[in-house]
C-alpha positions as CSV (number, residue, x, y, z in Angstrom):
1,X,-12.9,-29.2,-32.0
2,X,-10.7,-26.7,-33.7
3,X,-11.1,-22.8,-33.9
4,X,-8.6,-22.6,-36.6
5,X,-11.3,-21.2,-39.4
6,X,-12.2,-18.3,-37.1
7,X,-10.0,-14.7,-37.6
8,X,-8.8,-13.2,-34.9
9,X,-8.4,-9.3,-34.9
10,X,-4.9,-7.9,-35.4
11,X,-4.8,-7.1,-32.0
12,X,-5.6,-10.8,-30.4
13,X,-3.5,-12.1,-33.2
14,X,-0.5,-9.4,-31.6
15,X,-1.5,-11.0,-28.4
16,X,-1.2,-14.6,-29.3
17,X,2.1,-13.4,-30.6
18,X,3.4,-12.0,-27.5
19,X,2.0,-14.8,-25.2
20,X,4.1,-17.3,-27.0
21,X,7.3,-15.0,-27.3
22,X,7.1,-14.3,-23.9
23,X,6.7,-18.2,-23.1
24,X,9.5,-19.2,-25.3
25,X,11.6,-16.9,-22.5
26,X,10.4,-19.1,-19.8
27,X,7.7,-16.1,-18.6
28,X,4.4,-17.2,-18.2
29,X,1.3,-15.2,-17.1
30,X,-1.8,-17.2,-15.6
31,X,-4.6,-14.4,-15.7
32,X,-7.0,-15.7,-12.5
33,X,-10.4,-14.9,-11.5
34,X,-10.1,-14.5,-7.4
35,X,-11.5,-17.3,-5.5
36,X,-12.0,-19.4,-8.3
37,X,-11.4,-23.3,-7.8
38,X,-11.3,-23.9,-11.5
39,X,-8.1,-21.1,-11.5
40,X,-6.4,-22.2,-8.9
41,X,-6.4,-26.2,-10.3
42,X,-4.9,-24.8,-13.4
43,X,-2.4,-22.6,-11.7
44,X,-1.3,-25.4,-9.3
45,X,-1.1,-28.0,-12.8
46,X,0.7,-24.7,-14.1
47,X,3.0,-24.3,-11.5
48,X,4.0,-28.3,-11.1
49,X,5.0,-28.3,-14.7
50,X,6.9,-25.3,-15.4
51,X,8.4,-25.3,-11.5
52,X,9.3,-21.6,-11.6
53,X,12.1,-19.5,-10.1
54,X,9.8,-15.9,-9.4
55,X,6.2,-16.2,-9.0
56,X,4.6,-12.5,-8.5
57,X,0.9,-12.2,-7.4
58,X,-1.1,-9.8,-7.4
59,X,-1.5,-8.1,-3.9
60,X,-0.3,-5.1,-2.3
61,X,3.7,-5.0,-2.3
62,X,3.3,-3.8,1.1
63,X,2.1,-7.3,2.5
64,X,5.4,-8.9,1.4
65,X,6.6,-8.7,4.7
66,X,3.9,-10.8,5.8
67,X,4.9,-13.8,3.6
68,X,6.7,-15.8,6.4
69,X,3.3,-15.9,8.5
70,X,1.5,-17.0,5.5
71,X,3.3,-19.5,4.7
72,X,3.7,-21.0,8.2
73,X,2.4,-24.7,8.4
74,X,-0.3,-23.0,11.2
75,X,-1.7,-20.4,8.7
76,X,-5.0,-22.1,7.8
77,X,-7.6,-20.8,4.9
78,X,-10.0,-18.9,5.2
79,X,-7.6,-16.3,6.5
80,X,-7.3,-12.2,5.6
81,X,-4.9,-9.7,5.3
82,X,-6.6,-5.9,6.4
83,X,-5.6,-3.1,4.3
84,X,-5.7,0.2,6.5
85,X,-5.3,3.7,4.7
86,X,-5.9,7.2,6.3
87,X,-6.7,9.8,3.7
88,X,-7.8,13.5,3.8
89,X,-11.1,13.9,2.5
90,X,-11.4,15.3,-1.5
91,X,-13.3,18.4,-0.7
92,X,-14.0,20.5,2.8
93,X,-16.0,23.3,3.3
94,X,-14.1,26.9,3.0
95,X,-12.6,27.5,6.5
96,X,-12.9,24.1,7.8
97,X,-10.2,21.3,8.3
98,X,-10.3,18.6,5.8
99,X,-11.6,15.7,7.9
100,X,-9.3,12.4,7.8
101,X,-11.0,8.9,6.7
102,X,-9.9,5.7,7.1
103,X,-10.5,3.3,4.2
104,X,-10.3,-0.4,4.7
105,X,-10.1,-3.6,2.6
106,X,-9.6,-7.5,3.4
107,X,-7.9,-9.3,1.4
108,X,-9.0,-12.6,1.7
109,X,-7.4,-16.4,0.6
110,X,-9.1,-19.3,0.8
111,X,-7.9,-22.9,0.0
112,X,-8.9,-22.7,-3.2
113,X,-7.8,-19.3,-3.5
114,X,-5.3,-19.3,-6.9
115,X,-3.2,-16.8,-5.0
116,X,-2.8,-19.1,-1.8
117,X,-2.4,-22.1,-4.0
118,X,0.5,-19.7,-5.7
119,X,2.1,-19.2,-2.6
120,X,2.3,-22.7,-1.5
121,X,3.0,-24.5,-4.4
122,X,5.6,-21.7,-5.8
123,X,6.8,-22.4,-1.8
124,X,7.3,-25.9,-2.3
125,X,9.1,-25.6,-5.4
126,X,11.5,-23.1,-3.8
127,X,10.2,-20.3,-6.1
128,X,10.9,-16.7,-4.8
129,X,7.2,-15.4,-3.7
130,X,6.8,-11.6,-4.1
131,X,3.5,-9.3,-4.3
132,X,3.3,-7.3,-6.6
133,X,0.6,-4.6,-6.7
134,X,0.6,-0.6,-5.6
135,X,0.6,-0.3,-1.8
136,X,-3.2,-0.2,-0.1
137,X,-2.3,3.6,0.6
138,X,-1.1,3.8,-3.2
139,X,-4.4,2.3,-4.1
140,X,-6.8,4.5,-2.3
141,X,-5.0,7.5,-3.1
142,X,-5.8,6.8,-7.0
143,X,-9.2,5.8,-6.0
144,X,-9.7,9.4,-4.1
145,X,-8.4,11.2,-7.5
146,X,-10.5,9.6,-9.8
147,X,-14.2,11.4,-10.2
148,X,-16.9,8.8,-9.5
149,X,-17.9,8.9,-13.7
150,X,-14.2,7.5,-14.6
151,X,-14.2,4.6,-12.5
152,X,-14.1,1.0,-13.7
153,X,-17.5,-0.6,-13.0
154,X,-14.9,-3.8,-13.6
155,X,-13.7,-2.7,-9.9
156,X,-15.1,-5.9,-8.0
157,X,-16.1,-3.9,-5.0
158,X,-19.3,-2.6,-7.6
């Protein structure tokens, strides 16, 4: 089956255009649904073929320190990392103390996880293995700032 008689908007065309530039320099992006099985078979054929120096994965930059204990052979899906973030509360009554919350959020790999197959297979091909999103704390600091109407309903916590 081709898809050659469709047109693609200028913009998905731009895109196409990118992706393959950006391949041609040896940088490949594998856009994942969490927890997907279907994902994390492609990343793993992904990752076996192109055998890359850097894989970054999308997790707080703040769990890179735990990398060593998720990689150890005793580390066995289905495992979690807590997020932990004290905050003050948005608003407060006139007078009174703003109260401190704290927020929490697992973040959970399984063996068919696409970021735990990253991490071992990019492991076994000697890849360096960094996360790469804001901080929790970073996170739920944006979260706090944003007005309930300008969140993304695209958030997978809704």
């Amino acid at each position: 089956m081709s898809l050659s008689n469709i047109v693609l908007p200028a913009r998905m065309e731009k895109a196409l255009a990118t992706w393959d530039f950006l391949q041609s320099q040896q940088i490949y992006f594998a856009p994942v649904r969490h927890h997907s099985p279907a994902c994390a078979y492609g990343l793993l054929s992904l990752i076996d073929d192109i055998q890359p120096d850097h894989i970054l994965i999308e997790a707080p930059v703040s769990f890179n320190h735990l990398l060593p204990d998720l990689l150890h052979p005793d580390a066995k899906p289905p495992i979690a990392v807590m997020g932990q973030a004290d905050f003050q509360a948005r608003e407060s009554q006139e007078g009174e103390t703003p109260q401190a919350t704290t927020r929490s959020a697992f973040f959970p790999f399984c063996d068919y996880s696409p970021e735990w197959v990253a991490l071992h297979a990019g492991h076994r091909h000697n890849a360096t293995l960094r996360f790469i999103d804001l901080p929790w704390v970073e996170q739920i600091a944006i979260e706090e700032r944003q007005n309930d109407a300008s969140q993304s309903l695209q958030a997978e916590r809704y």
